[in-house]
C-alpha positions as CSV (number, residue, x, y, z in Angstrom):
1,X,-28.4,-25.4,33.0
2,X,-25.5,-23.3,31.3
3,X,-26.1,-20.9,28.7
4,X,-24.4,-22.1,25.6
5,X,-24.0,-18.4,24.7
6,X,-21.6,-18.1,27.3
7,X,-18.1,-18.9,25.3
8,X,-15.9,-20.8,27.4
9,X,-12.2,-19.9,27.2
10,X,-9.9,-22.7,27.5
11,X,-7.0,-22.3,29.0
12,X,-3.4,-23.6,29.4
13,X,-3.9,-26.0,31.6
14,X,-7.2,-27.8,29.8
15,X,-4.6,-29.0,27.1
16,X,-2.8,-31.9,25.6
17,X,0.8,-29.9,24.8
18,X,2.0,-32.6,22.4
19,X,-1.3,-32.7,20.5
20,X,-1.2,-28.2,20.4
21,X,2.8,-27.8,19.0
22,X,2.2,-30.3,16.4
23,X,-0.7,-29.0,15.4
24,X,0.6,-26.0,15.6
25,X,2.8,-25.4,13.9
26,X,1.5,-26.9,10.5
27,X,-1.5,-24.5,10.8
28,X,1.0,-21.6,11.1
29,X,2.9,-22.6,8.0
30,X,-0.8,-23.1,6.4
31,X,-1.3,-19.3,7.6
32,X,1.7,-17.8,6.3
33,X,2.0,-19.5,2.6
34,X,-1.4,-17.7,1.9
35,X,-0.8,-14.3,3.4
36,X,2.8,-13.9,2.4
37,X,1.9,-12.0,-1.0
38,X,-0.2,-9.2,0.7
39,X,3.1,-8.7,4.2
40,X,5.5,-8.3,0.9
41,X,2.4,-5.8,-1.0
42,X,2.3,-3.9,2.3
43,X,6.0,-3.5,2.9
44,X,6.9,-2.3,-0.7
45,X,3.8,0.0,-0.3
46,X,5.3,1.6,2.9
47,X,9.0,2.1,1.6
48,X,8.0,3.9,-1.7
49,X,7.9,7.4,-1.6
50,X,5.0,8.9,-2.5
51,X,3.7,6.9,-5.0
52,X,6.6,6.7,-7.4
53,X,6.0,3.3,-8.0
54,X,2.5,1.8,-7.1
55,X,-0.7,3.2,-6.9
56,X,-2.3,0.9,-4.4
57,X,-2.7,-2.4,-3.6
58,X,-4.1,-4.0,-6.1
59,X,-1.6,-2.0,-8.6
60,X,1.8,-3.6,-7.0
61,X,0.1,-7.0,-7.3
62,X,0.1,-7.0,-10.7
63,X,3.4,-5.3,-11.0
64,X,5.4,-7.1,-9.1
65,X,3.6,-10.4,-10.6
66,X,4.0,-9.1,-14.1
67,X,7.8,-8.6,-13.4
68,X,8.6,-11.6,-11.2
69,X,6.1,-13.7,-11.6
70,X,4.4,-15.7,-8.7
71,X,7.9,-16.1,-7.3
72,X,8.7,-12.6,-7.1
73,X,5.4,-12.4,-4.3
74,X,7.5,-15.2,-2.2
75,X,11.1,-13.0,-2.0
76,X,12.3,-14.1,1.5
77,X,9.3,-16.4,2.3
78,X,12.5,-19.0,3.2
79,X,13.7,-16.6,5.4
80,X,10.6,-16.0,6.7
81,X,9.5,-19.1,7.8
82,X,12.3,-18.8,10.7
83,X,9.1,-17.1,12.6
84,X,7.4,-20.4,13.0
85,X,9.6,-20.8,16.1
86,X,8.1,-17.1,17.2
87,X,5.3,-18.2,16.3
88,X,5.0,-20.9,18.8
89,X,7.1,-18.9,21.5
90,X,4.4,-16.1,21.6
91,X,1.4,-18.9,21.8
92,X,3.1,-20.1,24.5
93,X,4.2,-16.9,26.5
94,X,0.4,-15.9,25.8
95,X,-1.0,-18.8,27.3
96,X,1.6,-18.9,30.2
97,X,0.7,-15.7,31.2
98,X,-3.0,-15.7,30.9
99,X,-2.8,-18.5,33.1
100,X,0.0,-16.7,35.7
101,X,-2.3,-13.0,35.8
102,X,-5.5,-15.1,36.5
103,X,-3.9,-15.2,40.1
104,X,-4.1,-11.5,40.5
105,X,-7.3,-10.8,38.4
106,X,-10.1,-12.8,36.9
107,X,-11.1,-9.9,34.4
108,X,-10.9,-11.4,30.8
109,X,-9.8,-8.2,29.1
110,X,-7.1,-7.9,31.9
111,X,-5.8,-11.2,31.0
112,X,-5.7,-10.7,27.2
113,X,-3.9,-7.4,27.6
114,X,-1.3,-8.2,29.8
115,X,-0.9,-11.3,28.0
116,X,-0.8,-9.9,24.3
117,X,1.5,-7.9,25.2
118,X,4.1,-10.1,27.2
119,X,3.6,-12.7,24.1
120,X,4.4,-10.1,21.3
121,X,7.6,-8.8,23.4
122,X,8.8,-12.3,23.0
123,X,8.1,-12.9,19.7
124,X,8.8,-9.6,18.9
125,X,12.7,-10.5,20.2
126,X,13.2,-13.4,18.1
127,X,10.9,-11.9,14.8
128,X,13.2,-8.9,14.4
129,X,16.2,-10.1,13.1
130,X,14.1,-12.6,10.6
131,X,12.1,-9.9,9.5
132,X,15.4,-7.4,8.7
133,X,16.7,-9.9,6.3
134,X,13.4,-11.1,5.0
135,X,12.2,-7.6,4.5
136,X,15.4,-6.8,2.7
137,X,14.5,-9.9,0.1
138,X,11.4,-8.6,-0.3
139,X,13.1,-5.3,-1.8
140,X,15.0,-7.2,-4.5
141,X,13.1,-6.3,-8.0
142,X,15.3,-5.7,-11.2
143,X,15.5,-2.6,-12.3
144,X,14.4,-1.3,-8.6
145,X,16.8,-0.3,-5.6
146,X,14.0,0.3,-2.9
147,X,16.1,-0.5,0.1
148,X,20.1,-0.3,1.3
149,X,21.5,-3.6,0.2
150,X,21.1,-5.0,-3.7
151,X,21.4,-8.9,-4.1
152,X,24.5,-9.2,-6.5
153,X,24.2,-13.1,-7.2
154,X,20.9,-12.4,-9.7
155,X,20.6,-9.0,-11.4
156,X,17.4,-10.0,-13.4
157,X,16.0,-10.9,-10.6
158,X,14.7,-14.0,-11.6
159,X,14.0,-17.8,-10.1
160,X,13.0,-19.2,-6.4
161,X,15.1,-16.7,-3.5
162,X,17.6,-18.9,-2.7
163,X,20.2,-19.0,0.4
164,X,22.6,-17.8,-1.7
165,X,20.8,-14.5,-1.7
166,X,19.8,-14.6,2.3
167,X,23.9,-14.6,2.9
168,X,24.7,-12.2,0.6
169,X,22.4,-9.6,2.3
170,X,23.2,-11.0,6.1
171,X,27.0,-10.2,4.7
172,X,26.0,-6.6,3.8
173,X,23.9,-5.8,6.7
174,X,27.4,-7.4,9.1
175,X,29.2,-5.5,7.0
176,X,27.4,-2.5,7.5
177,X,26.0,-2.3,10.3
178,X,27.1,-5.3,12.8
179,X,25.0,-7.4,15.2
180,X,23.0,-4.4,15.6
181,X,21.9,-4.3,12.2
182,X,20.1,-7.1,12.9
183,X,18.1,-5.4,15.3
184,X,17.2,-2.4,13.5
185,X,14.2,-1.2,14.2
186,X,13.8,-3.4,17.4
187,X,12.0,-0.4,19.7
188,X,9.9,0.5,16.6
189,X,8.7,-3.1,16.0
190,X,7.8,-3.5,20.5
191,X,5.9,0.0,19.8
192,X,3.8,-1.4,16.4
193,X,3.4,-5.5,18.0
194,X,3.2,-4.7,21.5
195,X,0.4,-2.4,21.4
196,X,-1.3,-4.4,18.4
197,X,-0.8,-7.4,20.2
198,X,-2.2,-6.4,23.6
199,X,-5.0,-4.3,21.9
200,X,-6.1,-7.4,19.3
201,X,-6.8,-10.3,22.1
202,X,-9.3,-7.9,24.3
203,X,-11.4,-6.3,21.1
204,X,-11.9,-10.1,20.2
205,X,-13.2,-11.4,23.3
206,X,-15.2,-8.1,23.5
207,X,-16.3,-8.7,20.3
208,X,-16.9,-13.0,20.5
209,X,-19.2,-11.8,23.4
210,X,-21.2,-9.0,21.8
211,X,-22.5,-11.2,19.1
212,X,-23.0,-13.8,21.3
213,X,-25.6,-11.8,23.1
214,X,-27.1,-10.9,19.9
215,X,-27.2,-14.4,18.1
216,X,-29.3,-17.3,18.7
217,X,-28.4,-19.7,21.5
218,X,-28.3,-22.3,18.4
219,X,-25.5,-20.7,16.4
220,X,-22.1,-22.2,16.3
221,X,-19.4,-20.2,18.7
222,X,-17.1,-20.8,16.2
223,X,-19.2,-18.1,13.6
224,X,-18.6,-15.1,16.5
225,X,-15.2,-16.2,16.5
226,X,-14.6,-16.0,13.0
227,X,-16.4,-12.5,12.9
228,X,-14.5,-11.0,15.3
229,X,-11.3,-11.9,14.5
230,X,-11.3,-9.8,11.7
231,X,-13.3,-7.3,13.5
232,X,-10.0,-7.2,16.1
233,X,-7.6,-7.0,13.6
234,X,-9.1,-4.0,11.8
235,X,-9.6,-2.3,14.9
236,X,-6.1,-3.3,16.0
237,X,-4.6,-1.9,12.4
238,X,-6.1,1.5,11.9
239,X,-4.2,2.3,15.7
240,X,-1.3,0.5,15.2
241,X,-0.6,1.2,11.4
242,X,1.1,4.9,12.0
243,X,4.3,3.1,13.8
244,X,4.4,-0.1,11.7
245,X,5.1,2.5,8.5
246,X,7.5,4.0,10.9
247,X,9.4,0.4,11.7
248,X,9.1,-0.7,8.0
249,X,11.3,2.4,6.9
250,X,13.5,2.6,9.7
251,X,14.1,-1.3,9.1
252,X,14.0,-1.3,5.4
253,X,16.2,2.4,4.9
254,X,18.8,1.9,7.7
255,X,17.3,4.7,9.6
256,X,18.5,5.0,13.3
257,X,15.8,7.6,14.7
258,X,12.2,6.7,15.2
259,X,11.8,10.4,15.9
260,X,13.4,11.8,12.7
261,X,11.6,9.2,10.2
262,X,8.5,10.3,11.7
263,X,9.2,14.1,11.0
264,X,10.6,13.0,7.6
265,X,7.8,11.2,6.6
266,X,5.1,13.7,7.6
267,X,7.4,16.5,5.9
268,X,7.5,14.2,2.4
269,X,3.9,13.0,2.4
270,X,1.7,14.4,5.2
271,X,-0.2,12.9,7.8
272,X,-1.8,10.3,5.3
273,X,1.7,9.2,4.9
274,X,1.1,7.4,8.5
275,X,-2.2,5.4,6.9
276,X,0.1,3.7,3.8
277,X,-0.6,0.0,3.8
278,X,-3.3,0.1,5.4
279,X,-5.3,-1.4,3.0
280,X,-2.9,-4.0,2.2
281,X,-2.7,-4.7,5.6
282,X,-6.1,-5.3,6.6
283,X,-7.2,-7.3,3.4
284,X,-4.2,-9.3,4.6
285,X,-5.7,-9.8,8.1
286,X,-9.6,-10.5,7.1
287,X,-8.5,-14.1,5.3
288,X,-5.5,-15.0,8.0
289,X,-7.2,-13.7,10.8
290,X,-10.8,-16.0,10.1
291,X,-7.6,-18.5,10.0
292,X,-6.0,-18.2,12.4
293,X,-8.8,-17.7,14.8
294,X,-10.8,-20.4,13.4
295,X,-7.6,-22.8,13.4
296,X,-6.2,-21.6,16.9
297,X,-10.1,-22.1,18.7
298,X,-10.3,-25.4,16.8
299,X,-6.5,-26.4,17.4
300,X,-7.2,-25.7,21.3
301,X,-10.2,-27.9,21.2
302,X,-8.5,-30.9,19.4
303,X,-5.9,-30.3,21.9
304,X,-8.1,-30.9,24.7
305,X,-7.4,-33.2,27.5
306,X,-9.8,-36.3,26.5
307,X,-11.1,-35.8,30.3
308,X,-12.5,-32.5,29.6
309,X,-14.2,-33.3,26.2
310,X,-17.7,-34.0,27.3
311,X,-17.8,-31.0,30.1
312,X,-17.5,-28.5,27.0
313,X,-20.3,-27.1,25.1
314,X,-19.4,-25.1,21.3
């Protein structure tokens, strides 16, 4: 008889494709509505200098609410929804590729790395030039010039981002900086994802199966699952967070060395300089990532070829 403990991994070829995408995608716009706040709370945190403006998390929530308003913790959420279609290319470059190593190896943690990694190249190449603009929205506060470009349409910085705003900073970042503006910051943001990517999908298999061991035969897989999303996603952001200061800076200040922001930055504000958002970056993960990993196991099983229902044991 199988051991329920074991958690079975279902793969590309187990599921129903129409039944994933649609699903899909409204789980991902689900996931991104309630973590938006905390990506905007992390990428002010990791422009400012020093601390010139916030002292923390917790302090540049109620700042920027207090000055904006709920709307002013959306800035270039419009934008940002552009990544839904990244969203569903690295799902399915992640499965693809799971399924295409499996020829060469059968090792789990094999699979998941070479996998993250191929998936968050991918997305990585579409993300980028959503993320330049979007990031650039995020920097519009009155009274505040925290990045290159200023929005001219709305000095007060008041009311819902419109598209207005989105072409008034795609003009400035064309007219200073080209097509390749657009892609600023593309080798930092493959150094930050890749890695984070390809580091993420083995600790949370490593970690599903740990607690597995440990629980009782009875207990859900679904509760490892949730526990070591997280888990993954810390582990993932302590190693990763060093170069994803690096990117937001490079991206957000119109830098054009990796190399020189990283000597600039440990020259302004030390080595702890590297660790800034950290905190705003893992609360954001522990919420989204129970989320997403309890949405993406679930939306795999709802997704399930109706043959292969009975065969499967949770």
């Amino acid at each position: 008889m199988e051991d329920k403990r074991n958690i079975q991994i279902i793969e590309w070829e187990h599921l129903d494709k129409k039944k994933f995408y649609v699903f899909g995608v409204a789980m991902t716009m689900m996931i991104r509505v309630s973590v938006y706040p905390f990506t905007l709370i992390r990428t002010h945190l990791q422009v400012q200098k020093g601390k010139s403006l916030y002292h923390g998390t917790f302090d540049a929530f109620i700042k920027i609410l207090r000055a904006d308003g709920v709307t002013g913790l959306y800035r270039g959420f419009l934008v940002n929804t552009f990544t839904l279609i990244s969203g569903q290319c690295y799902v399915t470059t992640y499965e693809l590729t799971r399924k295409f190593v499996a020829d060469y190896s059968q090792s789990n943690t094999v699979k998941s790395l070479v996998a993250g990694g191929s998936a968050s190249l991918v997305a990585q190449s579409i993300t980028v030039p959503i993320d330049v603009v979007s990031q650039h929205l995020m920097m519009q506060r009155k009274g505040e010039k925290m990045g290159r470009f200023q929005v001219r349409g709305n000095p007060e910085g008041q009311g819902i981002v419109a598209f207005g705003q989105t072409k008034d900073i795609i003009r400035q970042i064309l007219r200073a900086d080209g097509l390749r503006g657009f892609y600023r910051g593309y080798v930092a943001s493959l150094l930050t994802y890749i890695p984070n990517s390809a580091v993420w999908w083995p600790f949370y298999h490593f970690y599903a199966e740990q607690l597995s061991s440990l629980c009782p035969k009875e207990c859900p897989h679904i509760v490892f699952q949730a526990i070591s999303g997280p888990l993954a996603a810390a582990t993932a952001s302590i190693l990763t967070n060093p170069m994803d200061v690096i990117r937001t800076r490079v991206q957000v200040e119109g830098k054009n060395s990796i190399i020189l922001t990283f000597r600039q930055l440990m020259a302004e504000e030390g080595p702890w300089g590297l660790m800034k958002g950290l905190s705003a970056r893992i609360i954001s993960a522990t919420p989204s990532t129970i989320v997403i990993v309890v949405g993406y196991e679930s939306l795999k099983k709802l997704s399930l070829r109706p043959e292969l229902v009975d065969s499967r044991h949770w």
